[in-house]
N, C-alpha and C positions, 0 to 999 in steps of 0.2 A: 467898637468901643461902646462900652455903657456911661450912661450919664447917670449919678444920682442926685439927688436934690441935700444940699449943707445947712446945717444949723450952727449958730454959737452955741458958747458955753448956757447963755442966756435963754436959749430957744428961738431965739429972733431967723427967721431965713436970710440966706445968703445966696451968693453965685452958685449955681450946676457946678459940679467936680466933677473929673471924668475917672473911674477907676481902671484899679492897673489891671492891665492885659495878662501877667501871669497870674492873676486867679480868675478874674473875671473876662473869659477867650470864649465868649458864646456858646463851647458846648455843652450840651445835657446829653448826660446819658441815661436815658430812662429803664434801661435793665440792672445795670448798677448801683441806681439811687432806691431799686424797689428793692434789691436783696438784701440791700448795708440794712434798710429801713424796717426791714424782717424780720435781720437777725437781732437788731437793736431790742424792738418787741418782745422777741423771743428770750432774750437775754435775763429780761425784767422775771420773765415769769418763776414764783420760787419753784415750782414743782414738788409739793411736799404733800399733796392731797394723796391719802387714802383709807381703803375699805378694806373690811374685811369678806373674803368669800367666807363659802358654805366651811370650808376647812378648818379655816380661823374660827370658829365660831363654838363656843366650850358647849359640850353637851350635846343632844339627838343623836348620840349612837346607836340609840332602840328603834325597832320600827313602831311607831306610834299606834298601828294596830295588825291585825292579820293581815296578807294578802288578796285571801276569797271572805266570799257569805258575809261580809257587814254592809252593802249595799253601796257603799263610800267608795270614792277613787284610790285606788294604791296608792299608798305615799310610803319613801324609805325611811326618812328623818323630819325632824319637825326644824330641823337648821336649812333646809331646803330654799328656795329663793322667794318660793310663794307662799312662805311662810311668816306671819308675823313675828320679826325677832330671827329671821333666821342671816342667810348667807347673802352676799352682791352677786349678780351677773357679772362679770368680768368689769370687777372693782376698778378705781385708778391706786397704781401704782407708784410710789416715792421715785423720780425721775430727773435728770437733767434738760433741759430744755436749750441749750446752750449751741449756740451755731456760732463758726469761725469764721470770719471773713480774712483773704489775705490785706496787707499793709496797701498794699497796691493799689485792689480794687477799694478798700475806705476813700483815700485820698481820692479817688476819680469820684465816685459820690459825693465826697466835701465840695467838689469846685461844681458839682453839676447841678446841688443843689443852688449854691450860691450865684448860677447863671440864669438857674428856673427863676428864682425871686429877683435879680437885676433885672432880665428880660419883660417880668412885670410890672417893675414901677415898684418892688417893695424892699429897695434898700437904699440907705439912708446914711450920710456921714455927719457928724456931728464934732465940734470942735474939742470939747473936752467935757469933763464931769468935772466939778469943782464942787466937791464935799469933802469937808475936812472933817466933818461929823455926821454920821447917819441922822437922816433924816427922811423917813416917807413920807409924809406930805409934802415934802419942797420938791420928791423927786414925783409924787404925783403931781403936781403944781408945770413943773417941765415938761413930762408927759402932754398935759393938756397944752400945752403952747404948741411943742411940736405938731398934736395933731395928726396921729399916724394912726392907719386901719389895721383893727386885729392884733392879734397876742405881737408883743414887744419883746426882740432878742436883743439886747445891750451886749454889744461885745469891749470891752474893755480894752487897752494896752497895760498888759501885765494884771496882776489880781489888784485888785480896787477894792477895798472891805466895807470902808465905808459908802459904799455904790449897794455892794452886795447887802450889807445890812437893811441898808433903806429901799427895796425892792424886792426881797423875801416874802413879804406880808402881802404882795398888791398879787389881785391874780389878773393872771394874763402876762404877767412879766417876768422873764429869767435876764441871769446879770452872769456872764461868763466873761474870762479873758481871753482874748482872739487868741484862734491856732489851739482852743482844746474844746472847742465845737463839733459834735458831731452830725452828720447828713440829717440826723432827725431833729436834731435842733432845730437845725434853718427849716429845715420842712414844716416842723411845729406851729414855728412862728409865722403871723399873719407878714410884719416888717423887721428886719434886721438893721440894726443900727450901729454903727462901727464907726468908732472914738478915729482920730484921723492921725493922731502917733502910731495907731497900729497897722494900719495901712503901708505909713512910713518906712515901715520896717517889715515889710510883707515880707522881703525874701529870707531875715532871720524865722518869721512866724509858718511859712510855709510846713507842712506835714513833711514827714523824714522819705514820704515816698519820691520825691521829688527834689530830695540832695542826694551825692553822690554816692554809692555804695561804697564800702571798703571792700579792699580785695584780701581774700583770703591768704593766712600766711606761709610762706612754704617751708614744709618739714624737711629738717636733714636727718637723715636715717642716722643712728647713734651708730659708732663702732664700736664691735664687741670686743668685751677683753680676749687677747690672746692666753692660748692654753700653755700649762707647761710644754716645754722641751719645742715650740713653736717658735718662731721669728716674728717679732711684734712687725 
């Protein structure tokens, strides 16, 4: 069992919490949490960089001068690569960058991340956020009472606007509502901090890898119409 350290609404410290055993079960899986974290990276990238080769390039269809007797190197075209103005070496290409992770493996990275940071001391439970109006300075203000190392993941119970509005602007700080975090989130962040209604309710928040599947429905083969002069 992990222990994390409780704040009030207020900031003020309170008693150790122990968190709950179905997400936070000691495992890390360090091949899972590197791939989700990969493809997350990978994901970002637009892939819309390109050049144009020697082919693309309007013009030097002539040879720019004879082949023999002018003392100079052969050259075919002046759109050539070593050419000022001419063609790329094997340009980048308009591409996707896009990796698929299954459902599965995501969720075993969400809890492995979230074991790596229990396991070190950087997650934190907090009693509630109490903004009825954004405000960044009051939520820089709590920030500094808490007293937490490194980039601040605020996980909410349900979307909080006025949390998100007033934490937008601070860097080092992202404001999510729990159960739509992903492995790089947690990784991101130096401490994670989780509002304690969402805790509460961890087994509706949990990832869908980890409710029951449906079973597939079974087809009755249609019967065909009978033909004339046939017996239905």
């Amino acid at each position: 069992m992990y222990q994390a350290p409780y704040f009030k609404t207020d900031g003020s410290a309170g008693p150790q919490v122990t968190l709950p055993d179905s997400l936070f079960n000691g495992v890390v899986h360090e091949g899972a949490l590197h791939q989700v974290v990969r493809a997350y990276l990978a994901n970002q990238r637009q892939g819309t960089a390109s050049k144009k080769n020697r082919a693309a390039v309007v013009g030097g269809s002539r040879k720019p001068w004879r082949q023999k007797g002018t003392g100079r190197a052969r050259q075919g075209t002046i759109r050539a690569v070593q050419w000022k103005g001419g063609g790329r070496a094997f340009p980048p290409r308009p591409r996707s960058w896009t990796l698929r992770v299954p459902r599965r493996l995501r969720a075993l990275a969400r809890a492995s991340a979230f074991n790596s940071r229990a396991g070190a001391g950087r997650v934190a439970v907090i009693e509630g956020f109490d903004f009825e109006v954004p405000g960044t300075r009051r939520l820089n203000e709590l920030l500094g009472r808490i007293d937490l190392p490194g980039k601040i993941l605020l996980l909410t119970h349900g979307v909080n606007r006025e949390l998100h509005l007033s934490g937008r602007n601070l860097p080092g700080v992202r404001v999510l509502p729990f159960g739509t975090e992903s492995a790089y989130d947690v990784v991101w962040s130096g401490t994670t901090v989780i509002e304690e209604a969402a805790l509460a309710e961890l087994g509706d928040a949990l990832p869908a890898a980890e409710r029951p599947r449906r079973r597939p429905l079974k087809r009755v083969p249609r019967a065909e119409p009978a033909l004339d002069g046939e017996e239905a």
